[in-house]
N, C-alpha and C positions, 0 to 999 in steps of 0.2 A: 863235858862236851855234849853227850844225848841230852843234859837240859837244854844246853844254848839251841841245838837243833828243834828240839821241841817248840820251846818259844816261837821260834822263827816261822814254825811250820804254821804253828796256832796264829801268828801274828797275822800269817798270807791268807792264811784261813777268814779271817775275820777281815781282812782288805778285798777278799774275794766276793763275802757276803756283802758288804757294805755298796759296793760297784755294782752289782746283782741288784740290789735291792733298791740303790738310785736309779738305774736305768727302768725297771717296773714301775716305779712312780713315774719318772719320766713320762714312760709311753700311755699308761690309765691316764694321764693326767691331759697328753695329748689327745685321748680317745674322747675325754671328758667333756675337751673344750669342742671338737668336732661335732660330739651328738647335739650339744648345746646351742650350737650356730642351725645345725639341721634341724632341730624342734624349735626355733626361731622364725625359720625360714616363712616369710607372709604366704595366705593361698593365692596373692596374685601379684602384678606388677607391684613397685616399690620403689620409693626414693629416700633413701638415709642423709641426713645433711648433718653435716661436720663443720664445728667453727674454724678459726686459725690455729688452736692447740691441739686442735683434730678428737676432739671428745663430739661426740654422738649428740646432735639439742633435738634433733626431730626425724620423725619416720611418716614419710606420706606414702598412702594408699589411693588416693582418692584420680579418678582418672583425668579429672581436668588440671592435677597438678601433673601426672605422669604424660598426658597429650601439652601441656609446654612447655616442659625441654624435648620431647619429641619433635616437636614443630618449628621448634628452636632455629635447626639448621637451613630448612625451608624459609624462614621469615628474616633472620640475617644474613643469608648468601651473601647481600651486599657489600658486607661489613668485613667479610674474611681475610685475612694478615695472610701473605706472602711472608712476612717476615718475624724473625722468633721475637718472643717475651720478651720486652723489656729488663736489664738488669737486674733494677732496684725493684722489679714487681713484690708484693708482698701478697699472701694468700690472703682474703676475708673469708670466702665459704665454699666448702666442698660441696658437690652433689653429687649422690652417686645414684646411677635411678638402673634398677635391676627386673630384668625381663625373665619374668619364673620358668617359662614353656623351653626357650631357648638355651636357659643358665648364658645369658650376654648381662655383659654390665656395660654404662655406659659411664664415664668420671667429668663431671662438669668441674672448673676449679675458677673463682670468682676471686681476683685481685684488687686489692683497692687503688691501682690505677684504671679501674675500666677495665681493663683487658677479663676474655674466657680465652679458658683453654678446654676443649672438649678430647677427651682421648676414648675411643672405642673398643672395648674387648670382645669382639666375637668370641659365639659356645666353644666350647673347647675341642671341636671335633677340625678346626681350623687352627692353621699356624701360627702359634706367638708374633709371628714376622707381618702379618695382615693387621697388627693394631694401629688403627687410623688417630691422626692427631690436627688439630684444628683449631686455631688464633682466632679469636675476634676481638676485634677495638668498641665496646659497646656506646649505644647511644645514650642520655642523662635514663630515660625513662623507661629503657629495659635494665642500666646498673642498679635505678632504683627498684625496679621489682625484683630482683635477683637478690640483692640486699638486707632484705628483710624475708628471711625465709618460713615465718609468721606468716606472712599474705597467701602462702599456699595452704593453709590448712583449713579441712571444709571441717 
């Protein structure tokens, strides 16, 4: 009977270590990925652009790509949807263009019917509940530059 206890005890012993030692790798491994994005982190404004399978093809720096999706919502006021996405919308290209002073990001999301969707994340020192979201039906010759995200790179 004190072996079978024995075992038993050794067994939880080693189920205790095992759990311990998973969540340590866990959390280093969280730490890891964290410092990683922060030693990433550009010295200035930035735009990351993502295809449809959402893998990373390009990172702009340069300020006349970051001034037009800035100016973006200034020059298409006209164009702005009252009403939600289309069903069948299908994503072509993400843009995510991130303001370093602030930590605001902004989420451009380019669908191959025309349509954007702009969603806004103000710094974090404001309420989840203030994230702004914004339709537009584009015209041939801003889908076509939004399209190839090649054309922004100086």
């Amino acid at each position: 009977m004190a072996t079978i206890i024995k075992k038993a005890n050794l067994m939880k012993t080693k189920v205790i270590k095992a759990l311990v030692a998973v969540f340590l790798l866990t959390m280093l491994g969280g730490c890891r990925s964290s410092q990683s994005s922060v030693t990433t982190k550009q010295p200035r404004n930035w735009c990351d652009v993502y295809n449809r399978s959402g893998k990373r093809i390009a990172t702009f720096t340069s300020q006349k790509a970051i001034n037009y999706f800035s100016d973006f919502p200034k020059k298409a006021a006209g164009n702005v949807k009252k009403a939600s996405l289309p069903v069948n919308s299908q994503i072509n290209y993400r843009y995510v263009i991130h303001q370093r002073i602030k930590n605001e990001k902004a989420t451009w999301r380019i669908y191959t019917n025309k349509y954007a969707v702009l969603n806004f994340h103000p710094h974090h020192g404001m309420s989840s509940q203030t994230t702004f979201r914004t339709i537009w039906r584009l015209n041939n010759q801003t889908y076509a530059e939004v399209s190839h995200p090649q054309n922004f790179k100086s």
